[in-house]
C-alpha positions in Angstrom: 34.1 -39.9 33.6 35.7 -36.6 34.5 37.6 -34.3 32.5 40.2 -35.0 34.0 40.2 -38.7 33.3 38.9 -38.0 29.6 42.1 -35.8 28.9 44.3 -38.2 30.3 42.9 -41.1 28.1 43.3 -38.3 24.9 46.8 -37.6 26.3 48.4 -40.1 24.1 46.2 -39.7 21.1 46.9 -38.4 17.7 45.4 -35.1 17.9 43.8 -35.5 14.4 41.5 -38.4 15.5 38.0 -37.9 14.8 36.4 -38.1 18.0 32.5 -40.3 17.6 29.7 -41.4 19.6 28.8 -45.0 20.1 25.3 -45.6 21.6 25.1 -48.5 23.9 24.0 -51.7 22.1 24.8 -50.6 18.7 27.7 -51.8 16.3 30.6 -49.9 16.0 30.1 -49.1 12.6 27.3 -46.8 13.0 29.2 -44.6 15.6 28.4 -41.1 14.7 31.1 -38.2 14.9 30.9 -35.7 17.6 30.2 -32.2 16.1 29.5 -30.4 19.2 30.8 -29.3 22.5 28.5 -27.4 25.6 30.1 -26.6 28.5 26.5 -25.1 30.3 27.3 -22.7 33.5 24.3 -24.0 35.2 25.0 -26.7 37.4 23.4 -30.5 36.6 22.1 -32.8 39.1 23.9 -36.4 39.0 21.9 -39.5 40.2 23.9 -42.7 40.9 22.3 -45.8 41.9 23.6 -47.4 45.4 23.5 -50.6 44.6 24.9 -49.9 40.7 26.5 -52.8 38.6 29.5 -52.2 37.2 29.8 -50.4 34.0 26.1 -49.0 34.6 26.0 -45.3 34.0 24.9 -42.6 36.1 22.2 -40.4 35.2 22.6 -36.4 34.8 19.5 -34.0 34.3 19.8 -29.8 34.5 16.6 -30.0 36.6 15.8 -31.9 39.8 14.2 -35.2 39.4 10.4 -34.6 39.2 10.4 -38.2 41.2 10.6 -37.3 44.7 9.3 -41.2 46.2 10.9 -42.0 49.0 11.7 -45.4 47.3 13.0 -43.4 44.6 15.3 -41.3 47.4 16.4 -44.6 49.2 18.2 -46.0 45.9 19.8 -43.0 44.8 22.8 -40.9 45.7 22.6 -37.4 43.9 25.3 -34.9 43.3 25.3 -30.9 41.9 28.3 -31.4 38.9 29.6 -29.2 36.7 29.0 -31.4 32.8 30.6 -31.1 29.0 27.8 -32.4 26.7 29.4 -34.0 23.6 27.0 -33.9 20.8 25.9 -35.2 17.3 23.7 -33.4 16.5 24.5 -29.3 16.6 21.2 -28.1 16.0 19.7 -30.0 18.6 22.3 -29.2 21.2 21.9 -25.6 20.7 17.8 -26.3 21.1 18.2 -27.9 24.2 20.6 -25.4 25.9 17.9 -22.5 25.0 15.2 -23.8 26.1 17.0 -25.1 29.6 18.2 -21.0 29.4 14.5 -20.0 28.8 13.0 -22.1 31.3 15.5 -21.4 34.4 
């Protein structure tokens, strides 16, 4: 999802919604609300399987993937993006943006 897409979805929202998180698999009651927002200026690396089912996810990491296999290359399309990371969990948002910082 883009932020563009994301915005237009909000678009006809009440502004005062809570906004939450709802891990795949789990039941909607335990959706946790989102209490943090990253926007890192370093750009991520977005892998997207070829042959991807519908409503499978891609996968984003800050660092290349440390797989290099050819088999591994052959199945997957990859793309530098910009990401927002939506977070619940503050403190461990702010942990992981450091030490991406401190590691380069």
């Amino acid at each position: 999802m883009t932020v563009f897409e994301l915005i237009e979805i909000l678009s006809e929202v009440d502004p005062k919604s809570r906004v939450t998180f709802l891990a795949g698999g789990h039941d909607a009651q335990v959706a946790e609300e989102i209490v943090a927002v990253a926007t890192p200026d370093y750009v991520w690396v977005m892998h997207g399987k070829s042959d991807k089912k519908e409503g499978e996810a891609d996968i984003h990491h800050a660092d290349k993937q440390a797989d290099g296999s050819d088999a591994a290359r052959a199945s997957t399309e990859s793309e530098a993006v910009s990401v927002v990371i939506l977070s619940t969990d503050e403190d461990f948002l702010f942990k992981a943006i450091v030490r991406r910082l401190m590691l380069g």
